[in-house]
N, C-alpha and C positions, 0 to 999 in steps of 0.2 A: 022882125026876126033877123039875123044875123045868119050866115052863110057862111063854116069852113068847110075847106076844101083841103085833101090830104093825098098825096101819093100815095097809090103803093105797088111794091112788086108780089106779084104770082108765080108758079111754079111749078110742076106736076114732079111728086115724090116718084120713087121705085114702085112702092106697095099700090100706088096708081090713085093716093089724095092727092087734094093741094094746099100748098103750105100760103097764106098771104101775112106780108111783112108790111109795117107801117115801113116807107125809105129813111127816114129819120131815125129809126130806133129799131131798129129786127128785133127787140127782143118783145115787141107787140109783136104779135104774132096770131093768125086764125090756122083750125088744120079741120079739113071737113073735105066731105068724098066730094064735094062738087065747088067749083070755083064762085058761085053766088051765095054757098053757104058759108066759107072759109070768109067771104068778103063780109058779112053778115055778121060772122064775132067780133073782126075789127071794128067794124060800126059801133055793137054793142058795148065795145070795151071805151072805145072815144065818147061816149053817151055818159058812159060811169064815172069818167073822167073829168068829164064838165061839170055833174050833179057833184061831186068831191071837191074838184079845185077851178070852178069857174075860170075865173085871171088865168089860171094857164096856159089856156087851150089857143092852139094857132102853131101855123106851119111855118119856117123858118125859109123854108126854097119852094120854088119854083118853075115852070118849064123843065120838068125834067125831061129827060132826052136818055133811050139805049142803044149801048155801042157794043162791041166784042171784039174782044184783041186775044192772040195768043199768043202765050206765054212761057218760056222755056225752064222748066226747072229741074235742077243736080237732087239724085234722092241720095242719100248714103246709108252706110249701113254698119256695124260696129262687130268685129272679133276680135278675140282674145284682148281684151279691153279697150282697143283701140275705134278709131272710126274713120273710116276708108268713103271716097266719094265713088257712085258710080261711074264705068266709063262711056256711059250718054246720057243723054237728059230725056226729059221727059216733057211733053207738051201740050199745054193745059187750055182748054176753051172758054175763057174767061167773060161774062159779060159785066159792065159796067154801067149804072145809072149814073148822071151825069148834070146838072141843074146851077140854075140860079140862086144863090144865096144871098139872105137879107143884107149879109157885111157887107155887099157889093165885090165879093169871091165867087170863084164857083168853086160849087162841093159833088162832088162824086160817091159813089158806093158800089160796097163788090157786093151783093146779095150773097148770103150763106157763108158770105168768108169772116165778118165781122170787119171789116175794113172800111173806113170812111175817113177822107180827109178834103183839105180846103186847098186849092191852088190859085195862082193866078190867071186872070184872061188868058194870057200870052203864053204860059206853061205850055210844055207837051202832056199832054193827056196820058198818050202812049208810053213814054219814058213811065209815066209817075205809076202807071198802071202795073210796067214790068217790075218795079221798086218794089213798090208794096206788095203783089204779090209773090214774088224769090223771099222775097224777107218771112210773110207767112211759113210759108213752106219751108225753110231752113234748116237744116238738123234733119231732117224727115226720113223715115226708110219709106220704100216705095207702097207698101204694107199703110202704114200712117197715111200716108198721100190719099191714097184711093179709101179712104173714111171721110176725109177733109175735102173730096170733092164738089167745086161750086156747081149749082143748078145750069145745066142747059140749057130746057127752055123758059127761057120767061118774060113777061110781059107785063106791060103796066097798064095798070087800072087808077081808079081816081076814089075814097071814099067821101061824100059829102054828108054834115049834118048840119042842121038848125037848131039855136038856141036863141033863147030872148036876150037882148044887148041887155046888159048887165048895165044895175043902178049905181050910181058912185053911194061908195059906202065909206064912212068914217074907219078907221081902222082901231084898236083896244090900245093896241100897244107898238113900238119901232120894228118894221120887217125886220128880221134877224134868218134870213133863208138861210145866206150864204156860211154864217157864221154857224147854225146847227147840222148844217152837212161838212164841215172840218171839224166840230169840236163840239166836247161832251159839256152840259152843263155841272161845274161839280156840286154845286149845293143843291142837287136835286137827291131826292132820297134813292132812286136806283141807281147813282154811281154812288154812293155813299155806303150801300150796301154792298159792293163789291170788296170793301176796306174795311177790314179789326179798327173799332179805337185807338187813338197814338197812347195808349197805355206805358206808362213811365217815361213820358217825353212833356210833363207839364212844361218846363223851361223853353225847350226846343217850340214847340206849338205857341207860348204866349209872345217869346221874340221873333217867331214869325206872322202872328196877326198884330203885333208894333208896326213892323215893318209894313205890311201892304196895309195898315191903315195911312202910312203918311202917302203925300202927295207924290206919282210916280217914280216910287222909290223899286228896285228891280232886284229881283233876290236870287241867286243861284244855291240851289242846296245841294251840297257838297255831302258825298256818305259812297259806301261800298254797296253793291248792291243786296238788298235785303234789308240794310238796316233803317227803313222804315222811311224814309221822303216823301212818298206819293202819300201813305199813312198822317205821316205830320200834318200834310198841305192840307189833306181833307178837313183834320180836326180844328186847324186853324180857321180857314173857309164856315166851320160851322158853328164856330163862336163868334165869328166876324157877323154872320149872318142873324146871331142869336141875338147878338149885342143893336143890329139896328131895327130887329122888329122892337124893342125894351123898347129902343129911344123915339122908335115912330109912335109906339103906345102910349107913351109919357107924354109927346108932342100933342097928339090926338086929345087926350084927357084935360092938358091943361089949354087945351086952345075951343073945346066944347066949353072950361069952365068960366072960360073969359067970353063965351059967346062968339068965337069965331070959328069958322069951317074944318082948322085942325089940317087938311088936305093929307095929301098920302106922301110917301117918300116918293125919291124921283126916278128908281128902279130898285127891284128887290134885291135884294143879296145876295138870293140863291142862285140867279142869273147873272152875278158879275166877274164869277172866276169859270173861265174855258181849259178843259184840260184838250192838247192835241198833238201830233209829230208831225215831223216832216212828210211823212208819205202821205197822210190822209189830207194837207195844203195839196200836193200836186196832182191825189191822185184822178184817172180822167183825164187830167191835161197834157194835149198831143201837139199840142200846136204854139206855134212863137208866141210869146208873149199872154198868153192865157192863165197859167198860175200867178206874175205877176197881176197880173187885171185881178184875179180871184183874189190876192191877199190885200190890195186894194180897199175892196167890197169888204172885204173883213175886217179892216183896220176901220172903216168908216162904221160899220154895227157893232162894233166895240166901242167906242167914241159917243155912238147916241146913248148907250149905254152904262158910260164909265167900266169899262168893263175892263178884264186883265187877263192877260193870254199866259196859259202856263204848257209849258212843252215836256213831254216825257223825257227827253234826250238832248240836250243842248250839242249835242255831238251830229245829231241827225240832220238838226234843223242848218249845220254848216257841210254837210255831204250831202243835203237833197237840194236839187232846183236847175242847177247850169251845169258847164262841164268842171268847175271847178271851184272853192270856195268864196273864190270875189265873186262869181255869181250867183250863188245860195240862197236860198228861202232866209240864211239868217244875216244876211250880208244885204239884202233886200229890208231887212228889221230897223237896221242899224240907223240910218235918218232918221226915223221915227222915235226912237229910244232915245237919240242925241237929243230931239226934239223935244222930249218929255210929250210928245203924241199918243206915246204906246209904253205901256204897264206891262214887264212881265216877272214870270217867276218859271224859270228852268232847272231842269234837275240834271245832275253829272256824277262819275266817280274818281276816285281821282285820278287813274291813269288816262281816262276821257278830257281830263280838264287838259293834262299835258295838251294834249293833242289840241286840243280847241286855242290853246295859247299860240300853238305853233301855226296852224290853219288860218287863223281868224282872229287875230289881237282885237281888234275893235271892235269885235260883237264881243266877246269875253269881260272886256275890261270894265263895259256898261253896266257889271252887276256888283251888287255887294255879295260876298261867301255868305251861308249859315250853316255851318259845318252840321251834321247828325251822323254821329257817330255809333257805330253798333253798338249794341248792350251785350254786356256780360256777366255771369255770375248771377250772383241774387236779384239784379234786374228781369235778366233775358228769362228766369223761374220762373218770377213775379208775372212777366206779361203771357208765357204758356199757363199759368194757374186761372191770370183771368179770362184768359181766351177758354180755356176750360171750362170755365164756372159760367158763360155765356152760353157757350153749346149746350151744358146739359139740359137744363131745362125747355132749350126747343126739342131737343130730340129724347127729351123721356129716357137721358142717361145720364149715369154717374160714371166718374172715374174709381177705378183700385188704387191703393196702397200702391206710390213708386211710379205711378204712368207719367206724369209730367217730369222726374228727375230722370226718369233712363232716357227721354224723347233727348231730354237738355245732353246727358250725360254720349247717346249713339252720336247726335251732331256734334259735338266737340269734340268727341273724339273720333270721328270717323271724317266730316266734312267740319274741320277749324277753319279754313279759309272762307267758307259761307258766311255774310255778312248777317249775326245775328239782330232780329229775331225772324228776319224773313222766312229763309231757307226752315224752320223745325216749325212756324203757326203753319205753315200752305202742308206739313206734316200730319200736323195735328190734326185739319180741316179733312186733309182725305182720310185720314184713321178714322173720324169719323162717321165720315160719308158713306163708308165701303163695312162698315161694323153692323154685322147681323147678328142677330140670335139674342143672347141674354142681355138682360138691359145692364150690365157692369160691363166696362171695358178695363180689362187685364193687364198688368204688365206683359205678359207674355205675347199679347197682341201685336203690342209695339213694335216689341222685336223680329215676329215675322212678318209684319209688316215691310220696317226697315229691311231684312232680308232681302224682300221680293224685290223690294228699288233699287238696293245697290247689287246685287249676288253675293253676299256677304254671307258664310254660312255661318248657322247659330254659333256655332264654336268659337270664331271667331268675334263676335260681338258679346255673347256671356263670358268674362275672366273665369267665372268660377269652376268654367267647366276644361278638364286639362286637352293637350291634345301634342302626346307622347312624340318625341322626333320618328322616332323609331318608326314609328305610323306614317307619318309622312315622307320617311325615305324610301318608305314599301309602295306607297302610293307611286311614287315619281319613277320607280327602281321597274314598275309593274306596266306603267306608259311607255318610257324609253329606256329602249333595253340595252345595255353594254356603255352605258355611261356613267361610272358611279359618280365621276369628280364634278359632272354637273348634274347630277340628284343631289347630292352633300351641298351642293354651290344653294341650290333654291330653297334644300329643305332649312338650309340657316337662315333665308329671307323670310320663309313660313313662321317662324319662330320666332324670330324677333319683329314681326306686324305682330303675332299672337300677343307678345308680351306687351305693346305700347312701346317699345322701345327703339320705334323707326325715326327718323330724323321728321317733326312735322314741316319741316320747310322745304323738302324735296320728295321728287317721285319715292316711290316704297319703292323702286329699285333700279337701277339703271347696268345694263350687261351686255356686255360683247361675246358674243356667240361663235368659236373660230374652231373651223373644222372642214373636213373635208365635205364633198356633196354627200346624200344621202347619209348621213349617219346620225338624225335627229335632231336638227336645231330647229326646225321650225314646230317637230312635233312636240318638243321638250315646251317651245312658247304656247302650244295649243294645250300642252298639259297644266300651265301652271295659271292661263286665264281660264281653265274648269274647274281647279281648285281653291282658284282666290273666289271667282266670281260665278261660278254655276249654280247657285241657287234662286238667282233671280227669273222674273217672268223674261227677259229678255235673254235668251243664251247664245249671243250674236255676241261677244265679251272680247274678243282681238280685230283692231285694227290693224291691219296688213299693208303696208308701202313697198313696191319695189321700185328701190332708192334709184335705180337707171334710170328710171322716168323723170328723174328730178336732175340730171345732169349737164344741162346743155343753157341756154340762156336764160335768164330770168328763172331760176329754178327755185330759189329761195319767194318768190313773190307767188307762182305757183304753188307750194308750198304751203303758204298763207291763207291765198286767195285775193282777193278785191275787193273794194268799197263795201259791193253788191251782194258778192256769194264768196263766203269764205271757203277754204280751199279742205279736201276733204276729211284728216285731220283734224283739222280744229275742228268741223264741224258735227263731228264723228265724236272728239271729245267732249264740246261744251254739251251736246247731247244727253251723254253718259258718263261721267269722269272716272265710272269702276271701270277699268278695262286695262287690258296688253296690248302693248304698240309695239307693233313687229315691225323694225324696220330692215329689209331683205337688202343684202347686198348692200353695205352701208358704207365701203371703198369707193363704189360705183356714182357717188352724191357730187357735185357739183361743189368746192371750197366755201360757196357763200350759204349752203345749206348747214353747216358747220359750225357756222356763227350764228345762224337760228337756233340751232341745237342748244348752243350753251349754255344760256336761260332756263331753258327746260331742265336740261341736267343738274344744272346749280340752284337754281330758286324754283324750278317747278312750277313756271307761268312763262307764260308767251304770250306777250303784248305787241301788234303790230300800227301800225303807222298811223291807225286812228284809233289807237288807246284803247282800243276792244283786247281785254284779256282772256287767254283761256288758262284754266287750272290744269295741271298733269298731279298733283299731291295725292292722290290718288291711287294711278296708276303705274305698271310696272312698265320699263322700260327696256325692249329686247334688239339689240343690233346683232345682225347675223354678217360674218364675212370669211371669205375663202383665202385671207391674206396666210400666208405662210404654208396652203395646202399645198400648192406644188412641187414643194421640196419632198413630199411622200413618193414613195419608188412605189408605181404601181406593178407588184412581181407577183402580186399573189397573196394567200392568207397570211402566210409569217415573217415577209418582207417587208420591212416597213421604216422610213427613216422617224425621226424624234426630235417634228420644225419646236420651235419656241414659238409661242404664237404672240406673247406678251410681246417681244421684243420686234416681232414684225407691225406688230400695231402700234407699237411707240416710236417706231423707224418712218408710221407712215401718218399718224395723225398727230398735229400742231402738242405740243405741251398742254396749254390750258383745255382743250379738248378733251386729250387720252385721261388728264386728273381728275378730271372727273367721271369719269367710268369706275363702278366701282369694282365689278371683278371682270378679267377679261377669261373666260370660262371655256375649258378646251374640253372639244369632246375627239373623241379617237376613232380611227379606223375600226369598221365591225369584224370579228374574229366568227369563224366557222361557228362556233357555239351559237354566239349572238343570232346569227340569221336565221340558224333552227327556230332557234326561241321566238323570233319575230315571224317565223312559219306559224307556229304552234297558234299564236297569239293571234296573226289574222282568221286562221283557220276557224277558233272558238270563237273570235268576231261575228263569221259569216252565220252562224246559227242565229244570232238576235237581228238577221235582218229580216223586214217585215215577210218576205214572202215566205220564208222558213219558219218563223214564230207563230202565225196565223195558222199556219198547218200544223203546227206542233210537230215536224220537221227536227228529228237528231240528225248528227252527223258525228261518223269515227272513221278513225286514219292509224292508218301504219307510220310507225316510224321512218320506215321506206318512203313512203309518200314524202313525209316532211325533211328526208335527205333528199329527194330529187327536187323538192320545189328551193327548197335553199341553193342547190345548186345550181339551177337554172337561172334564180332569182337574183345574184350575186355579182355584180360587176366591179372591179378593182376602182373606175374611177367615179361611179356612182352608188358605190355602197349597195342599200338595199333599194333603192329606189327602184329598180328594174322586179322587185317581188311583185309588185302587185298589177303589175302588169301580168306577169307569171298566173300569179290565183286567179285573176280574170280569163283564159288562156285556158287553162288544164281544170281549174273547178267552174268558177263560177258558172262559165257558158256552157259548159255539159250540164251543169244541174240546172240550169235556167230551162234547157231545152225537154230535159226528163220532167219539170214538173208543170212544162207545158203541154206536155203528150198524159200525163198523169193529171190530170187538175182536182181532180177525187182525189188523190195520196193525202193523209193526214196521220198523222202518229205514228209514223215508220221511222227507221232509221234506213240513211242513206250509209252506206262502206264506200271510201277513196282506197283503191289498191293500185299496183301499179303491172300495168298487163309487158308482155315479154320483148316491145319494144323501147320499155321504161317511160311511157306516156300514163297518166292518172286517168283512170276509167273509175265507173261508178258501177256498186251493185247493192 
């Protein structure tokens, strides 16, 4: 019998069990009220372990040893968007297991913290301990910290089992461990069913199984995303695959006829294409030199297997691995591929290919193009009709009259820039998915469907149906009050998205917003991303920037974002592409933000530095600025000068910039009228909010009332903005506190009057 031996640490929780951790892997784990019972499922679980994966089993370190060091950590904490550090720290009683490792390193662990690394003999322990742990904790408000605290007490224990030494056994077929934890098999039928048929891609699929039948020949397929790559690659792979069970058939047949063995192929085909990225090569890997050693192993069970590595992202595979693309996961490929060692097939688009040229010449140039270009027109029908004709009969449905030409008809004309036929089957798929009730699916489906994704109201997406200016100036007139010339300015952007008559190669609108504070430009943006886009499940429809934040170094890069986490923006767009981009104070921006802008405004993509694009075709685009407000005399309601606001913003932004903007839309000073009106308006507001509506809760006012709150409310250099401070102040808190003393009130009406000090009382 054989003898392992395992570490482990112990622990006593709050609630008063104990938790025991294998020291190798915590997320073995026992939890039982007593320390020989928690010790007892770890046994159990290493027992099950061995019965499953014999060969696995055995411990990696040795002589473990516990230490405790403590440790100083900054919490911080985050207002008004920002995030501020503590001014002290905090001091944490960390303990560490500490051992021998098989590598001849020692390896360490922080129990509870998830932390485990390898140092040298010679190392400081205590440095590497303070490292890793501040790094833990990072970012953390003190709130977070004290969730994330490590165990106190704890102590080590040993778990031992017996098993019979294991017989040498022949093995079936080449280990392939390492290569099935990086990468999918693609000729297996559950990745195959993840992927439609490459329906109308006979050409593209036959010259791509030419291609990987000859001798490591290396293929890069070129296409926008959506229009069908990963698609192609499957169907090629399973004609490749079809074509050598025939010839192993034939071989088999004629070699039984001749009297000889016939034998098998030398791996099957379904096993010889890997689909994988960069992240799932590295992921796990903490330590020097380990993803290399791992792509290694990989390249070697490829090899036993003739096998051929295909990568989702040819862009990824040269941003994942080192700090930089000469030391890349695909820079790391490159001997290999020189070498005709390694077979692959990567996919790109084309603004991704720039970038890999510029990054990475010599992994780039290793492949041959096979362009797959997206389908259009009576193609992109053809493959919704057969993706249709496929679904129905699993799901016991038919299609209406019209369902597949509107799906074709909302994406083209709603999302062109989507590379067809991607973007409208993953459409099609959830229409499906999500269709209850009658076994016919509707045109009518479709569309609120599509509605619910984009906020796109039906009006909008049905031509047939009209939808009068006149209506939409009342709608915007009825939002923000005292601004006709920018109601007229949006209700002409409504109108021409309505009719198709938008440019499709740019935002549906791009507008400079210039006025003084408080007089509705940012509510005039919140009105018109409710009217484009409020019918959706999602009514979060404005992205908001205030452009100060972007003014100081590297603003355009923030902006962006990094390799890693694209910046908020884009990430905000590629998300959603319905939406309003508020940009706040757009003077206030940094000159090299400017030059970012121009794309967007002109073409309506923003492609950065690794050829990662976002679309704006979409959406509308709102810059807000105070340029030329100052020249207004603040004296009061009918004082007022008449800035230009065009000519201040042409005085202040570059030529190619300002031309493209395409109306710079002024809104004016609010007049005594206005502010009533904006009384009036939050007033009937305040009834639909829940605590009033729930009680069924009226409320009536004097015109009294609504002259003193406009007047209170009304500041020369803040417009109306100081109102709802006001309604907060004289209503809200009086009636918040009457129908706290009241909680029974239901279906009364409350009266605002104004008592003989001119204060708003309630009766």
């Amino acid at each position: 019998m054989a003898v392992h031996r395992f570490p482990v640490v112990m622990w006593k929780d709050p609630a008063g069990g104990t938790t025991a951790t294998l020291l190798e892997n915590e997320s073995v784990a026992g939890y039982a009220e007593s320390p020989p019972d928690a010790l007892e499922q770890v046994r159990d679980y290493l027992q099950w372990l061995y019965a499953q994966q014999p060969t696995r089993l055995g411990s990696l370190v040795s002589e473990p040893k516990l230490a405790r060091f403590k440790v100083k950590v900054r919490p911080e904490y985050e207002a008004d968007g920002k995030i501020y550090a503590y001014d002290r720290s905090l001091t944490l009683h960390v303990a560490c297991v500490h051992c021998q490792h098989s590598s001849g390193l020692r390896a360490a662990s922080l129990p509870g913290l998830q932390v485990s690394f390898l140092y040298s003999p010679g190392a400081s322990l205590r440095d590497l301990v303070r490292h890793y742990v501040q790094e833990r904790f990072a970012h953390m408000t003190p709130h977070e910290i004290s969730r994330s605290m490590p165990p106190q007490e704890l102590v080590l224990e040993e778990v031992s089992i017996k098993t019979p030494r294991p017989a040498p056994v022949q093995t079936a077929g080449p280990d392939l461990r390492q290569l099935e934890t990086v990468a999918d098999a693609i000729g297996t039928r559950a990745f195959r069913r993840a992927y439609h048929p490459a329906y109308e891609r006979e050409r593209e699929v036959e010259e791509l199984a030419r291609r990987l039948s000859a001798e490591k020949t290396n293929v890069l397929l070129l296409g926008s995303r959506g229009a069908g790559k990963t698609a192609v690659l499957v169907e090629a792979v399973r004609r490749l695959e079809r074509r050598k069970t025939e010839s192993h058939r034939e071989r088999l047949r004629l070699g039984l006829a001749l009297g000889g063995a016939g034998g098998s192929p030398r791996t099957s085909a379904s096993h010889r294409f890997w689909m994988t990225r960069g992240s799932r090569i590295i992921a796990g890997m903490k330590y020097l030199g380990q993803w290399e050693q791992r792509c290694e192993t990989v390249l070697g069970e490829l090899s036993r297997i003739a096998g051929v590595l295909c990568a989702e992202s040819a862009l990824e595979l040269i941003q994942t691995g080192g700090a930089g693309p000469q030391s890349s996961v695909a820079s790391f490929l490159v001997p290999y591929l020189e070498q005709a060692e390694l077979q692959m097939v990567a996919e790109t688009t084309p603004e991704e290919l720039q970038a890999c040229r510029r990054l990475l010449p010599q992994f780039i140039d290793l492949f041959g193009i096979l362009c797959i270009e997206a389908l259009t027109g009576p193609e992109a029908i053809a493959v919704l009709e057969r993706v249709a004709e496929a679904a129905g009969p699993r799901r016991r449905l038919s299609f209406g009259q019209g369902v597949v030409d509107e799906i074709y008809r909302l994406h083209r004309r709603f999302l062109p820039y989507h590379g067809f036929p991607g973007r409208a089957v993953s459409f099609l798929d959830q229409l499906v998915e999500r269709h209850q009730g009658p076994e016919r699916l509707s045109r009518q489906e479709v569309t609120e469907h599509f509605s619910r994704q984009s906020g796109l109201p039906r009006r909008f997406l049905r031509d047939e149906e009209p939808l009068p200016p006149a209506e939409i100036g009342a709608y915007f007139e009825a939002r923000v009050v005292g601004q006709e010339e920018a109601c007229r300015t949006v209700t002409d952007l409504v109108s021409t998205f309505k009719a198709g008559l938008n440019d499709p190669e740019r935002p549906l609108g791009v507008f400079l917003f210039c006025g003084p504070t408080g007089v509705g430009k940012t509510e005039m943006a919140k009105a018109v991303a409710d009217y484009f886009f409020g019918a959706g499940e999602d009514r979060d429809r404005m992205v908001r920037l205030d452009m100060s934040e972007y003014s100081g170094f590297a603003a355009s890069e923030r902006l962006l974002g990094d390799e890693l986490r694209p910046g908020e923006l884009v990430r905000r767009v590629r998300r959603q592409p319905f939406v309003v981009v508020l940009l706040d104070e757009i003077e206030k921006a940094h000159p090299d933000v400017y030059d970012v802008l121009l794309s967007v405004f002109d073409e309506g993509r923003l492609t950065d530095a690794y050829g990662r694009t976002t679309t704006f075709r979409s959406a509308v685009l709102i810059m807000t600025s105070n340029l030329g407000a100052e020249s207004l005399r603040p004296l009061g309601f009918s004082q007022r000068a008449t800035p230009s606001y065009e000519s201040e913003a042409m005085g202040f932004f570059r030529p190619e910039f300002f031309n493209r903007i395409d109306a710079v839309v002024r809104f004016e000073p609010l007049q005594p009228e206005h502010i009533r009106r904006i009384a009036r308006k939050e007033l009937a507001a305040l009834e639909r909010r829940e605590g009033l509506a729930r009680r069924k809760v009226r409320l009536r006012w004097s015109e009294a009332v609504v002259e003193r709150l406009a007047e209170l409310g009304y500041d020369a250099r803040y417009g109306a903005r100081p109102l709802k401070r006001v309604l907060e102040e004289q209503v809200v808190i009086p009636l918040a506190r009457h129908l706290v003393e009241n909680p029974r009130l239901s279906g009364s009406v409350v009266e605002l009057e104004l008592d003989e000090r001119g204060e708003v009382r309630l009766r």
